[in-house]
C-alpha positions as CSV (number, residue, x, y, z in Angstrom):
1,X,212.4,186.0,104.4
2,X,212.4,182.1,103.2
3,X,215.3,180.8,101.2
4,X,213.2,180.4,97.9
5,X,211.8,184.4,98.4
6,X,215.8,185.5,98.8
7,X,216.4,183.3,95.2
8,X,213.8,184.6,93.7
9,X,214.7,188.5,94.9
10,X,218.5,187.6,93.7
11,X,217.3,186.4,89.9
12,X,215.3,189.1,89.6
13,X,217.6,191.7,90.5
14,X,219.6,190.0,88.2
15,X,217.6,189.8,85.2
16,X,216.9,193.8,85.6
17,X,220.5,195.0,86.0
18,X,222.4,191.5,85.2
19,X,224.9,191.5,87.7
20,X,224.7,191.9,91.5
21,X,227.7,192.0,94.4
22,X,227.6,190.6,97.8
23,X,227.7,193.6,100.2
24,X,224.5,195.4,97.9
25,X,222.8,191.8,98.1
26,X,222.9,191.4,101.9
27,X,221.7,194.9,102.0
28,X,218.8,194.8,99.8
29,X,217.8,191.1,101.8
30,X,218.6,192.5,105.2
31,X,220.7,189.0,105.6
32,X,224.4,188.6,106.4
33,X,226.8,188.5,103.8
34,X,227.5,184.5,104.4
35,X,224.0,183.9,103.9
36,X,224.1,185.5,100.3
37,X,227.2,183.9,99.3
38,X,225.5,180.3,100.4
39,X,222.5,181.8,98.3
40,X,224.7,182.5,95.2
41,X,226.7,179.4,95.2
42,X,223.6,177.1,95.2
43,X,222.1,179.5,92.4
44,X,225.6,178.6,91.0
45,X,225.4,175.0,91.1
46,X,221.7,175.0,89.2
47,X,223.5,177.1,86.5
48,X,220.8,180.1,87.2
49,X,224.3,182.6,87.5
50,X,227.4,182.4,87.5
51,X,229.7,183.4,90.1
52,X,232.4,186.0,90.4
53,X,234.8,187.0,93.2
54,X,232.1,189.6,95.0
55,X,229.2,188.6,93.7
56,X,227.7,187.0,90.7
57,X,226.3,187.7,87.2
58,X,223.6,186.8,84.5
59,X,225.0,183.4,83.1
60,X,223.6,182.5,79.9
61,X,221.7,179.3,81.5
62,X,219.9,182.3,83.0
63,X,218.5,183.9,80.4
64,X,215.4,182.3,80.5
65,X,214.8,181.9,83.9
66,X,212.8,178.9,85.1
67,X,209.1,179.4,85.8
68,X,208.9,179.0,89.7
69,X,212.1,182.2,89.9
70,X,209.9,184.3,87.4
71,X,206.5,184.2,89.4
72,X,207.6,187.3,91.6
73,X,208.1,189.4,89.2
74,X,205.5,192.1,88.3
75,X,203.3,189.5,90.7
76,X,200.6,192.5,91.1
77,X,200.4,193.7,87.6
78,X,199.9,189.9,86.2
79,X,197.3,189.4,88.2
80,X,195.7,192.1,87.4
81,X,195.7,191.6,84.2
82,X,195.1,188.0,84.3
83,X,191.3,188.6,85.7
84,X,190.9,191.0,83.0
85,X,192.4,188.7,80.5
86,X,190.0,185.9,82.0
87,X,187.1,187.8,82.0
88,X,187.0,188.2,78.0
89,X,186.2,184.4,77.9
90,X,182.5,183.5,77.5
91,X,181.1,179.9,78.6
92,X,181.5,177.1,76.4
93,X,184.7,178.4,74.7
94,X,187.4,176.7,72.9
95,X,190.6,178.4,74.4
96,X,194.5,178.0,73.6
97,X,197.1,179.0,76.3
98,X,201.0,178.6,76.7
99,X,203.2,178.7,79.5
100,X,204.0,181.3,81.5
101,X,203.6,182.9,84.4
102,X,201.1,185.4,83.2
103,X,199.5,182.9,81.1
104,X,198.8,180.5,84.5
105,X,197.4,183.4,86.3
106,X,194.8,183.7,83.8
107,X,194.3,179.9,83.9
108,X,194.0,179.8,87.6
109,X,191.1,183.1,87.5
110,X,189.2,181.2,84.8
111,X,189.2,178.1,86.9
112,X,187.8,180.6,90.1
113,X,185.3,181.7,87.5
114,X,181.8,181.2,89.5
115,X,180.0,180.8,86.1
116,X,181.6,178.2,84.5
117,X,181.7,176.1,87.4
118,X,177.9,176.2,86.9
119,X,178.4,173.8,84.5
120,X,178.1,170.4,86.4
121,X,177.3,167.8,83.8
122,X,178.4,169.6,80.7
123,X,181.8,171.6,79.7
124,X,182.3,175.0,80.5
125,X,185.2,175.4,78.7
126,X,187.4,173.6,76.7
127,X,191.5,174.6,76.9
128,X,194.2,173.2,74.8
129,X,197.7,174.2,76.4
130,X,201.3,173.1,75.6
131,X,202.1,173.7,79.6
132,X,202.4,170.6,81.9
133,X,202.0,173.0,85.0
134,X,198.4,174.6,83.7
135,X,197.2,171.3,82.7
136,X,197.4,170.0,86.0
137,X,195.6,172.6,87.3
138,X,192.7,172.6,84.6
139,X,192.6,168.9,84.9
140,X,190.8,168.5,88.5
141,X,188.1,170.9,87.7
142,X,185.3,168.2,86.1
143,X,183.7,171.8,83.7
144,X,187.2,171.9,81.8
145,X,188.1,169.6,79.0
146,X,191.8,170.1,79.1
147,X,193.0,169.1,76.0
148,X,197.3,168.9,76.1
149,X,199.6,168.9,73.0
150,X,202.0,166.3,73.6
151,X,205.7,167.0,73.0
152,X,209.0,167.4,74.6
153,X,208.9,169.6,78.1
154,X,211.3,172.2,78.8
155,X,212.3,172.4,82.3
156,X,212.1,176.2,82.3
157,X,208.6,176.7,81.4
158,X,207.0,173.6,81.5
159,X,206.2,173.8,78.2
160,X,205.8,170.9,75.9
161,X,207.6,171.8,72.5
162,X,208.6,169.7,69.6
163,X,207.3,168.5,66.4
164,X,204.2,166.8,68.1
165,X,202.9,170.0,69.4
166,X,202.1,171.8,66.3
167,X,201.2,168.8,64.4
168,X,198.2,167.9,67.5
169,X,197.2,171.7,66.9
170,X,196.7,172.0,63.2
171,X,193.3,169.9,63.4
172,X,192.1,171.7,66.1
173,X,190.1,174.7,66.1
174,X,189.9,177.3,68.6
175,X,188.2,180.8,70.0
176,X,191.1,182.4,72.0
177,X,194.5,182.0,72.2
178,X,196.2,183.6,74.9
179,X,200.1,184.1,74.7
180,X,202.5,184.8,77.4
181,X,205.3,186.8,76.2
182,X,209.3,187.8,75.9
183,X,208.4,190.7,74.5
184,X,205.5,192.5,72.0
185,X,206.3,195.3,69.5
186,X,204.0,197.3,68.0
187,X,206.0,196.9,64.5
188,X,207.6,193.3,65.2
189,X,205.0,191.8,67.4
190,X,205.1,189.0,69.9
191,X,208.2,187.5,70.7
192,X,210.1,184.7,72.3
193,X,213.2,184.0,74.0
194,X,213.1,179.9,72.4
195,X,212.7,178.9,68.8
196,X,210.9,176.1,69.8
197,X,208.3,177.6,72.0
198,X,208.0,180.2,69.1
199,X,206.8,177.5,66.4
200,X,204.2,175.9,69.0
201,X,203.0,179.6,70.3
202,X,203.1,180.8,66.7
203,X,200.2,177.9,65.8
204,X,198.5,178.3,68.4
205,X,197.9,181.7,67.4
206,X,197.4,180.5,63.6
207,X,194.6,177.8,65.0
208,X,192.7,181.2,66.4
209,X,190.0,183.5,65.9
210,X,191.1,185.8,68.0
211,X,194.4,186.3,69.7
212,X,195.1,188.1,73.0
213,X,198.5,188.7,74.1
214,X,199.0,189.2,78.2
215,X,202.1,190.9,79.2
216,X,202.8,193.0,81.3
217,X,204.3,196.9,80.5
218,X,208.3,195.8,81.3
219,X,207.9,193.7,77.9
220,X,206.2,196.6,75.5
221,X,208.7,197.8,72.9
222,X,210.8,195.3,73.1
223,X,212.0,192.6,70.5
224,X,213.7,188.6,71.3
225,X,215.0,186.1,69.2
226,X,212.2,184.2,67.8
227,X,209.2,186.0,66.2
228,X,205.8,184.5,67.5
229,X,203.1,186.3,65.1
230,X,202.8,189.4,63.8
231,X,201.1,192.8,65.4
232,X,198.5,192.1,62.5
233,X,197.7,189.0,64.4
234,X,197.1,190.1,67.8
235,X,193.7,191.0,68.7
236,X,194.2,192.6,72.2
237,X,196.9,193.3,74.3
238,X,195.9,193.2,78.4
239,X,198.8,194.7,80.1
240,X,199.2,197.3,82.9
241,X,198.7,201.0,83.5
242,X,202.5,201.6,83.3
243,X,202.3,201.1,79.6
244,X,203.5,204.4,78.0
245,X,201.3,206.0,76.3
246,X,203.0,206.1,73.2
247,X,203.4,202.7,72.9
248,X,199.8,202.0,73.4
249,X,199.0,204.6,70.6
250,X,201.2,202.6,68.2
251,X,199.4,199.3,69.3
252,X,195.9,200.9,68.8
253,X,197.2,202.5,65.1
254,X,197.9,199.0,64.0
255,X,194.0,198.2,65.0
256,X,195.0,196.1,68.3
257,X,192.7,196.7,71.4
258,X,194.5,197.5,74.5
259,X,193.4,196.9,77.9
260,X,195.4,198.7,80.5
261,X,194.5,197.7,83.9
């Protein structure tokens, strides 16, 4: 196991159960003991945890984790629900996405999309993103007009926020939105961590016809800080067959189409 997988491991135990001790680290890695204390003082130093005398726990510079720590977590239900998510996209549509690492798995299937790269001297689709990370890799393929908001990047989402953002996306119009997540409730609706991704994600559901939130089932029921639209908003939900089914049922009674996949 590389050093970056072991990280990754670490923070996400973390994030589940929010603290974490040596001896159950080096078990659950199958390292020594030294390795995970090297592990958990350079996680440390980058202010990702914070240290304690056996082992470490959830620091508040951790609570939203940067992007390329995240990317493990629920890896097969994301990208399962990104090619669904991707697949609701016809040709020649004007689509909004935000960061995330749900949200750049369904940028990376519509770029894969055999159909749109048909479209060799005309656009195949046109995507307007606050995220630095799925703009660069919309930009190289010549059938997507990426379309970027300007603003102020945050280094743990790569997304651009600020007043620029939602000033670019008031005169645009667009087809789809699709938001990545903190959390979606079927009374509050979608949520986010950061008040200042919440205002950009928040018009670029507003600039919509139709918004679909991805996310996978560990984020259903569940509320954050900053309110991103309401469940009268959100068109569909794509998330994974985990979802209970009571929860879907109150998604569905509030007239939002959920894809479980």
């Amino acid at each position: 196991m590389g050093t970056n997988e072991r990280w990754t491991r670490l923070l996400a135990v973390l994030g589940e159960r929010g603290s974490i001790d040596v001896t159950e680290a080096a078990q659950l890695l199958e390292v020594s003991t030294a390795t995970v204390r090297r592990d958990l003082d350079e996680l440390a130093r980058q202010q990702l945890l914070t240290r304690t005398r056996g082992g470490a726990v959830l620091g508040g510079a951790a609570y939203d984790l940067p992007l390329r720590y995240k990317t493990a977590r629920q890896a097969g239900e994301k990208q399962r629900i990104a090619e669904a998510a991707a697949r609701l996209v016809p040709p020649g549509a004007v689509i909004g996405i935000n960061g995330g690492t749900t949200t750049s798995e369904v940028a990376r299937e519509l770029t894969v999309r055999t159909d749109l790269a048909e479209y060799i001297d005309e656009i195949g689709l046109t995507v307007v993103t606050n995220a630095v990370n799925i703009a660069g890799e919309l930009a190289v393929r010549p059938y997507v007009k990426t379309v970027m908001t300007g603003g102020v990047a945050r280094a743990t989402s790569f997304e651009l926020t600020g007043p620029l953002a939602p000033l670019v996306l008031r005169e645009l119009s667009l087809d789809f939105t699709f938001l990545g997540v903190n959390a979606v409730d079927p009374v509050g609706g979608a949520f986010a961590h950061d008040q200042g991704e919440a205002e950009v994600n928040r018009t670029l559901a507003e600039r919509a016809e139709r918004v679909i939130v991805v996310a996978d089932s560990t984020k259903l029921g569940h509320r954050a800080l900053a309110q991103v639209c309401a469940v009268e908003r959100i068109s569909t939900l794509v998330t994974d067959k985990d979802a209970p089914d009571e929860l879907v049922e109150q998604f569905v009674a509030k007239g939002v189409e959920v894809i479980c996949v």
